[in-house]
C-alpha positions, 0 to 999 in steps of 0.5 A, a space after each residue: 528444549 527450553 530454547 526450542 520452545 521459546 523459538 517456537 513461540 516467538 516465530 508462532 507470534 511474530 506469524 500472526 502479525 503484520 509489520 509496516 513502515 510509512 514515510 511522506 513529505 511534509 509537501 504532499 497536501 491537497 493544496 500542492 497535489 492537483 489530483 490522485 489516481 489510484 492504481 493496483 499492482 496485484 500480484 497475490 497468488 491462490 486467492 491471498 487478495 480477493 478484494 481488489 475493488 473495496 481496497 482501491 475504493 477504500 483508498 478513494 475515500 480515505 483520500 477524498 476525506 483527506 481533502 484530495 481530489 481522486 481522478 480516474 487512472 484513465 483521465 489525462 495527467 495534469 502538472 501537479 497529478 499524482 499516482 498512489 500504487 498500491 501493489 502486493 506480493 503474495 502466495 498462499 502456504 501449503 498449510 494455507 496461510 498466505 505470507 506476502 509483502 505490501 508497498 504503496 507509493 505516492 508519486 508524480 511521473 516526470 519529464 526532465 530533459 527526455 528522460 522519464 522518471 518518477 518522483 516519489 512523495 511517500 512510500 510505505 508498506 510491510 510484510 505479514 505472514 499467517 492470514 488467511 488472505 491480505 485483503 484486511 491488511 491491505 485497508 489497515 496499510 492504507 489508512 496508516 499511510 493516509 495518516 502518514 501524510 502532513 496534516 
């Protein structure tokens, strides 16, 4: 009984958080990165992200305060052009909290020899369990990655 209770508990904690992990070279810093544009993987499902919009804006100022240039995802790519992609994975419980897994990832696209690849710079993300919709996690992932990156 004892030991059923603890269990219980400890998965009824471990519900109400979010767990995350960023890495970024020590290379990526304004001066090295021509530009930034940001692009949005949704694949959230029954309204568990609902601010698309204010996390990819949130993200535009948090690398402009950071000193990088933010381009638009349909302006032509440059040579020292990067990509930040910030995708989610998600679905609402049928007792109505969403659970789901968030990456992002900074990246430049490659051409070496004819085949295309992309070289990524900084990767991070997590997964929660027990909210209502990602939409607060998502701006809190964002901005510990930003702060991930070299100062």
């Amino acid at each position: 009984m004892i030991r059923t209770t603890f269990t219980a508990i400890c998965l009824l904690i471990a519900s109400m958080t979010a767990s995350y992990s960023f890495e970024v070279s020590e290379q990526v810093t304004p001066s090295k990165i021509d530009s930034i544009a940001i692009y949005i993987n949704d694949g959230a499902k029954d309204g568990c992200w609902t601010n698309l919009g204010e996390a990819k804006r949130y993200a535009e100022d948090k690398l402009e305060l950071a000193g990088f240039t933010v381009r638009s995802s349909n302006d032509k790519w440059t040579p020292k052009g990067y990509a930040l992609e910030i995708s989610i994975t998600s679905r609402r419980q049928t007792y109505a909290d969403c659970h789901g897994k968030i990456n992002l990832s900074l990246y430049q696209p490659n051409w070496v020899d004819g085949v295309y690849g992309n070289f990524e710079v900084g990767r991070g993300g997590g997964v929660f369990l027990g909210y209502e919709n990602a939409n607060q996690n998502i701006l809190e992932y964002i901005q510990k990655f930003i702060e991930a990156f070299p100062k």
